[in-house]
NUTORZA-964264 format. One line per 8 residues: for each residue y, x, z of C-alpha. Coordinates in Angstrom, 3 decimals. Layout:
Y X Z; ... $
//
This chain:
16.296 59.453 13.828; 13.325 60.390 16.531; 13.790 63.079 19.165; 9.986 64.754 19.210; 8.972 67.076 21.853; 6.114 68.891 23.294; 5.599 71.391 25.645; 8.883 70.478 27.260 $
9.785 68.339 23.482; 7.806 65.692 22.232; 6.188 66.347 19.030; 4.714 64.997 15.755; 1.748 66.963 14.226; 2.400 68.248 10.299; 2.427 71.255 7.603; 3.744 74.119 5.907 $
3.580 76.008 2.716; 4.887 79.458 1.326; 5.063 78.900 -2.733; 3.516 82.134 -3.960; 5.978 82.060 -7.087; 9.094 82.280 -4.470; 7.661 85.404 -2.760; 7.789 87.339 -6.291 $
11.901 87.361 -6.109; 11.926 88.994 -2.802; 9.026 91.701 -2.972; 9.271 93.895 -0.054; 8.228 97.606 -1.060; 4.726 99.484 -0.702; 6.089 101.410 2.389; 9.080 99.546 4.377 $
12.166 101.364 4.776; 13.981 101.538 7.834; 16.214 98.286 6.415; 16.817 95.556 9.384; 21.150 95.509 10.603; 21.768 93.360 13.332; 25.262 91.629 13.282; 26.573 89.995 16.422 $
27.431 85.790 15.119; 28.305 83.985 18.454; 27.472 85.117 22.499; 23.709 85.562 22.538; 23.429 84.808 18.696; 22.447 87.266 16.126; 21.954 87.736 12.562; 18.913 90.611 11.547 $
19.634 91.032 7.752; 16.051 92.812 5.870; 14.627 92.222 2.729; 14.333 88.258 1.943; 15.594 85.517 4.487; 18.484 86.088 7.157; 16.664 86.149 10.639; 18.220 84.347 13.512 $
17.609 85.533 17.182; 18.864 83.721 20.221; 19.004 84.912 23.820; 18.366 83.117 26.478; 18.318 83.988 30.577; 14.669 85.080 30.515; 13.621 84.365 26.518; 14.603 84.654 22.844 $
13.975 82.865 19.897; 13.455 84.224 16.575; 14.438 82.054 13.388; 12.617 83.094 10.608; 10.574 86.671 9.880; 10.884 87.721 6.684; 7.232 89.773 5.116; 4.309 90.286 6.880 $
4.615 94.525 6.706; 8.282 93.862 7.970; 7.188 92.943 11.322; 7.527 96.835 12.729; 11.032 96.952 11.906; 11.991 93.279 12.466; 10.600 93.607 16.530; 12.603 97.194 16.270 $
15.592 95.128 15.439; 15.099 92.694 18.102; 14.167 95.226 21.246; 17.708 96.832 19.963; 19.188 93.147 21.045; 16.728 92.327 23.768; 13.354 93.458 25.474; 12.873 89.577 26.608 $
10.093 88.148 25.069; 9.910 85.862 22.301; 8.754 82.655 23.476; 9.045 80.412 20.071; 9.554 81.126 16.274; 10.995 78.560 14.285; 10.897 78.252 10.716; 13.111 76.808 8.568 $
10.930 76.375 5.523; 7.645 77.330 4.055; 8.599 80.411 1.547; 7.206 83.982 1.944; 10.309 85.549 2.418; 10.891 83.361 4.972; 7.526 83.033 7.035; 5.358 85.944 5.838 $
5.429 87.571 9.436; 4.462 84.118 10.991; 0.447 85.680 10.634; 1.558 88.669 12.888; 3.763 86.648 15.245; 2.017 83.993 16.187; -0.009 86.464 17.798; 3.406 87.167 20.399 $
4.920 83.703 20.890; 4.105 80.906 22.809; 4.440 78.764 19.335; 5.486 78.449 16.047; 7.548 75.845 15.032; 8.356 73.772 11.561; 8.889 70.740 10.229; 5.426 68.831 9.038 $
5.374 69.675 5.676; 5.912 73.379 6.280; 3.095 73.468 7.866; 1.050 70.717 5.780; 1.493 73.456 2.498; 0.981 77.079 4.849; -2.336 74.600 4.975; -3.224 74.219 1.787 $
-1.884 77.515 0.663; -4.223 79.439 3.243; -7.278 77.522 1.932; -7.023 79.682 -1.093; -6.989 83.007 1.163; -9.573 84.890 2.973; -9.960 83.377 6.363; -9.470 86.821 7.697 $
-6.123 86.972 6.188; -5.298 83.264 7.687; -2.983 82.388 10.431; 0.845 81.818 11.707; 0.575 78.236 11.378; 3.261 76.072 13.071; 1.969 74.633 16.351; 4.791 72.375 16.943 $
5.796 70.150 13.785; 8.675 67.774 13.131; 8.838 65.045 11.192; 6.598 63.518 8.985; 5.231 64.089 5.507; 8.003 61.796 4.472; 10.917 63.924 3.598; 13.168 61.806 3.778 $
12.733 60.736 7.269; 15.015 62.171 9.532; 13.884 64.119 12.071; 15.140 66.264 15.415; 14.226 68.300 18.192; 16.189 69.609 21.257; 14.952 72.229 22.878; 16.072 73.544 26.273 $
14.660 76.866 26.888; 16.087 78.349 30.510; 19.429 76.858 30.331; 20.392 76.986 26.735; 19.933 74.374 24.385; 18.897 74.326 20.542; 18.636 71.658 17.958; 16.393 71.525 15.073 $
17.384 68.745 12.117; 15.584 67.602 9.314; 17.967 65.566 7.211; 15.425 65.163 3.815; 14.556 67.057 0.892; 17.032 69.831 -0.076; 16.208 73.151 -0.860; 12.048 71.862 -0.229 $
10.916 69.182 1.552; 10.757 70.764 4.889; 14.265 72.270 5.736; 15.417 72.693 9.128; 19.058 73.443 10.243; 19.186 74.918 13.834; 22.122 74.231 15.964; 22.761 76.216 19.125 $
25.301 73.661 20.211; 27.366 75.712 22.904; 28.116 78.462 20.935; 29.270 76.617 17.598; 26.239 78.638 15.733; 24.735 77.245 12.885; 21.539 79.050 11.194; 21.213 76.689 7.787 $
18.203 78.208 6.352; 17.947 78.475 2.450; 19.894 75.001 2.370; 23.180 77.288 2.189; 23.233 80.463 -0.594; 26.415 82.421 -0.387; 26.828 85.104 -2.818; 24.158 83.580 -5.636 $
23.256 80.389 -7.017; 21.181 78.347 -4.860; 17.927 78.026 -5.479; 16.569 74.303 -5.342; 12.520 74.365 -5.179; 11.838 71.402 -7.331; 7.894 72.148 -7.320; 8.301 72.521 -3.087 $
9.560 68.972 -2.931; 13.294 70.214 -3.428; 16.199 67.799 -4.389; 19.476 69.096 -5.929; 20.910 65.820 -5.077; 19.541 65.804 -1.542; 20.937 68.919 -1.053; 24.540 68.076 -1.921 $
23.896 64.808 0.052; 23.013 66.799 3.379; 25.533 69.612 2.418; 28.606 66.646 2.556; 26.965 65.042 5.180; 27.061 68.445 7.311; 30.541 69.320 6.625; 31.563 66.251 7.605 $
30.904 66.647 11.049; 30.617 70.681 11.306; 33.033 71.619 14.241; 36.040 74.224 13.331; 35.435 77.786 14.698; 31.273 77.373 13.575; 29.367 80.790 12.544; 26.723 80.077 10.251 $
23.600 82.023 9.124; 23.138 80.976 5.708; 19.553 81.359 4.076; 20.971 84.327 1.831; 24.374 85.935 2.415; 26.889 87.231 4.679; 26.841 85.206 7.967; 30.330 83.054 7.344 $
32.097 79.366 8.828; 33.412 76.470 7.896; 35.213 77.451 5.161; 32.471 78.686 3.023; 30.170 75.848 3.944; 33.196 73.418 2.750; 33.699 75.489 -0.557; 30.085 75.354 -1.233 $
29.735 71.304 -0.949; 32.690 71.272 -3.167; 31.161 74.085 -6.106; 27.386 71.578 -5.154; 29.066 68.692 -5.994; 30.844 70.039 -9.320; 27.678 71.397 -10.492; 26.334 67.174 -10.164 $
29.468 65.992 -11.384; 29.394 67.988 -14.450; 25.967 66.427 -14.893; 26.961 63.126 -14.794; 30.215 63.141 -17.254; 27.225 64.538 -19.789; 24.476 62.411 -19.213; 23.195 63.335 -22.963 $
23.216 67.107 -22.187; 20.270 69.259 -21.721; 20.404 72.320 -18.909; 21.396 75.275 -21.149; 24.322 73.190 -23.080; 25.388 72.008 -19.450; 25.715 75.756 -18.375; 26.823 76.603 -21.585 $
30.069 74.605 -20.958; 30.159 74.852 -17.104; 33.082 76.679 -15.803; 31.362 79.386 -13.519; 34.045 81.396 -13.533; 35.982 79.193 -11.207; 32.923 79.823 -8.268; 32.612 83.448 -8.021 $
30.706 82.873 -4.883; 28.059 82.153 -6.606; 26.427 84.210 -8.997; 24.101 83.750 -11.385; 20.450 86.253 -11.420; 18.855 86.725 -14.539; 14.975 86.986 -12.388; 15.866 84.507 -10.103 $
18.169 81.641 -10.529; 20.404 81.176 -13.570; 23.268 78.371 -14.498; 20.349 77.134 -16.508; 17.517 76.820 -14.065; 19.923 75.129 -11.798; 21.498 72.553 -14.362; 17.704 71.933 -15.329 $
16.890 70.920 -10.715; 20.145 68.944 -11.187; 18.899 67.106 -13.872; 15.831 66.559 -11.293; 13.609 68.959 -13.599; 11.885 72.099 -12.444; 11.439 74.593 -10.840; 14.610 75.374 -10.569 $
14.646 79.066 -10.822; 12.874 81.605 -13.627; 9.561 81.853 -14.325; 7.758 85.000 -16.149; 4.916 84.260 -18.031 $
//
């Protein structure tokens, strides 16, 4: 694994993407409600719940970082959110993949950070996704890029912003191919990105480079070292610990078990015969992920979630 920074890290150049078909499962509404809630997850960690992604804001001694944004037309509320935490700046915005609910304010941002930050194939499809758009309406790239276009190279970045530290991994395709976990070390806080859905069934972007079996790889792999006494941020959910994130490798890797004992199965007899009932955690969304869509990404078949025609 390479430690890349610039600007104070060393860094490797690469891309992003928002898919377009994500952004229709979290629509944010023709005029925004007041609807940001800030919840307190570790000392000078916090959790800004909207409409789409969880949002991750750290404090530090003269700074903040912001993890993740949400929609574009968002942005009002989400920087009313934060000057309720914090009038310090925010120096960088990191994100921690490439879908709209997740980067859509990046184009309004980047405008109030130092720099934007992703792993390189984030960036490499915000690229080619932006090529389609009015160059008026372009913008919020990532700056600062981990990684390679090679998923499945590792890749990690410490950065030590006035005292505190923060760690950005790249462990391989999971959810896409440009996840990022982000570690604030010192405070046992964990923001996981869309790698970890608590509450409904996780959503594994086949067409975006996801891997259902890369993401129960780096799920194990996590809670195999992930300290007692952690908060996490999950993508989607209530902000939770270790005990969730243990529960959901074990429901991930009974959803690929129950693949393998019926190789000969296709996704909708899988579900058919899949006890859900026993992981009420996670529930199923009839215009967004089903047991089917997400027996067809285990079977390595897309996209993983439902598509209107």
């Amino acid at each position: 694994m390479r430690i890349l920074t610039a600007l104070g890290f060393a860094l490797a150049v690469g891309t992003a993407t928002p898919l377009a078909a994500h952004a229709q499962h979290h629509l944010a509404p023709a005029v925004a409600p007041k609807i940001h809630k800030v919840e307190k997850v570790a000392e000078n960690v916090y959790c800004i719940f909207g409409q789409g992604g969880n949002i991750g804001l750290i404090v530090t001694a003269k700074h903040a970082v912001l993890i993740d944004d949400q929609f574009e037309r968002l942005v009002p509320g989400l920087l009313e959110a934060v000057r309720s935490i914090t009038t310090k700046p925010i120096k960088y915005l990191v994100n921690t993949h490439g879908h709209p609910d997740h980067v859509g304010g990046n184009v309004v941002l980047d405008k109030q950070v130092t720099a934007i930050i992703a792993h390189a194939n984030v960036r490499r499809r915000m690229v080619t996704e932006q090529a389609k758009l009015d160059p008026a309406k372009r913008g919020g790239l990532p700056e600062l890029a981990l990684g390679s276009e090679d998923a499945k190279e590792r890749a990690r970045l410490n950065v030590h912003l006035d005292g505190a530290e923060i760690h950005l991994l790249h462990m391989g395709p999971g959810h896409t191919d440009g996840d990022v976990i982000v570690g604030i070390p010192a405070v046992l806080a964990m923001h996981m990105g869309d790698l970890f859905f608590l509450g409904m069934l996780p959503y594994i972007d086949v067409e975006g480079g996801g891997s259902f079996d890369g993401l129960v790889s780096q799920v194990a792999s996590v809670a195999a070292w992930i300290p007692d006494g952690v908060r996490i941020i999950p993508g989607h959910g209530p902000v939770c610990g270790k005990k969730e994130w243990l529960r959901y490798r074990d429901f991930l890797q009974a959803v690929q078990s129950h693949v393998k004992t019926h190789p000969r199965m296709d996704a909708a007899a899988l579900a058919a015969i899949f006890d859900g009932a026993a992981w009420p955690e996670w529930k199923p969304r009839a215009d967004f992920v089903t047991w089917e869509t997400l027996f067809s990404a285990a079977l390595g078949q897309g996209p993983g979630r439902v598509v209107r025609s």
